[in-house]
C-alpha positions as CSV (number, residue, x, y, z in Angstrom):
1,X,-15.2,-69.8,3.9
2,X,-18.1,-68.3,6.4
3,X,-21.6,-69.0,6.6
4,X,-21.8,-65.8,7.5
5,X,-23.2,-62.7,5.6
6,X,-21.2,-59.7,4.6
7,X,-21.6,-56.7,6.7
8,X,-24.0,-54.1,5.7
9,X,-23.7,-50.8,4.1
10,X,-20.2,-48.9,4.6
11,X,-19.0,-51.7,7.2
12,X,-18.4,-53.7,4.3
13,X,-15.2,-51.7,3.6
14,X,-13.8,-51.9,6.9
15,X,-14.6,-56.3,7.0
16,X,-12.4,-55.9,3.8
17,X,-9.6,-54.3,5.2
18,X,-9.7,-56.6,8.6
19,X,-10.0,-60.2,6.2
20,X,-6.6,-58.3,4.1
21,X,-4.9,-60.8,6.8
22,X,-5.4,-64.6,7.1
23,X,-4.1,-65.1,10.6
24,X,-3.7,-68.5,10.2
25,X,-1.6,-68.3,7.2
26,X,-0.4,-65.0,7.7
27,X,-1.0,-64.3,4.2
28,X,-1.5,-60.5,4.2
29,X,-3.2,-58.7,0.7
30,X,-3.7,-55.4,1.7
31,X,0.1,-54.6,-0.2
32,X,-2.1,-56.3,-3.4
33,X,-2.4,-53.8,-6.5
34,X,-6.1,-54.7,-6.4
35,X,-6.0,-53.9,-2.7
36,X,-4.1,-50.5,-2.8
37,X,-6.6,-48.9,-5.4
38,X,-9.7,-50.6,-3.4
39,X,-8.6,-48.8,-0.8
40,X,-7.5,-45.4,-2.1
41,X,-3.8,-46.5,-0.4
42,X,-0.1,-46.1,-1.3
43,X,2.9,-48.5,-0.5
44,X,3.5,-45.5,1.6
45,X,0.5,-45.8,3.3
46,X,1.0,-49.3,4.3
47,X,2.6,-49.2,8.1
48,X,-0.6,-47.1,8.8
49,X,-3.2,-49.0,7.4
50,X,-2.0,-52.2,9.0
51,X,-2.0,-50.5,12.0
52,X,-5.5,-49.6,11.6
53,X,-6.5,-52.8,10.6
54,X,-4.3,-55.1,13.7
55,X,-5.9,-52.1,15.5
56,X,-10.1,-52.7,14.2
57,X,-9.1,-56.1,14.3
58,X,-8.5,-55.9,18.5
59,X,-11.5,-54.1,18.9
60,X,-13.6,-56.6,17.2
61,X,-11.9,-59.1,18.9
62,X,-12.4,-57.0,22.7
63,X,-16.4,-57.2,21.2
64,X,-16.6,-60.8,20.9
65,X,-14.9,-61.5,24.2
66,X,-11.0,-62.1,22.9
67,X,-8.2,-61.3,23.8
68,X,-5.8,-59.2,20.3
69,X,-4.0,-61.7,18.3
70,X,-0.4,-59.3,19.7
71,X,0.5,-55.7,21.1
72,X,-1.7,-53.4,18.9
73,X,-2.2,-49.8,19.5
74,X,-5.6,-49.0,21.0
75,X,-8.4,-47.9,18.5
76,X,-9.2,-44.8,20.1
77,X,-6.0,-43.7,20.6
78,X,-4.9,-44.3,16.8
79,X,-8.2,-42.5,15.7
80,X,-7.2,-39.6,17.9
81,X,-4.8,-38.9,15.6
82,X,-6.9,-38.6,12.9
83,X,-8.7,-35.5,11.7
84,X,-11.9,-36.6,12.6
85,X,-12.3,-37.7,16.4
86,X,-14.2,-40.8,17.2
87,X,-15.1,-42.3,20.5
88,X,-15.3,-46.1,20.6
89,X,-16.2,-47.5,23.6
């Protein structure tokens, strides 16, 4: 367990989805009942959200000065395909 506060506001939700996978243990929740309603997800939604999340998890890994944990597709280029365009840079 951290020392380390939650993140604020609306971030919270995203720290959620990213700690869904113990990388240590590989233990991944996010396929959890309680995870699937938390985040308004299907089992059909599942390839794409842990894409998101391997792909949130790069970028706060490229932040802190890391290298990604594996081949993940780039954040901006998997939010591209979204409806709603964001820049991250």
């Amino acid at each position: 367990m951290s020392d380390r506060s939650s993140a604020p506001g609306g971030l919270a939700l995203i720290e959620s989805l990213v700690n869904t996978l113990d990388i240590e243990t590989t233990a991944d929740s996010l396929g959890t009942a309680e995870n699937l309603e938390r985040f308004g997800i299907t089992e059909a939604d599942l390839p794409r959200a842990r894409e998101l999340r391997e792909s949130l998890r790069a970028a706060l890994l490229a932040h802190a000065g890391h290298a990604p944990h594996g081949r993940v597709t780039p954040l901006g280029e998997l939010l591209a395909r979204a409806p709603l365009v964001v820049a991250v840079d």
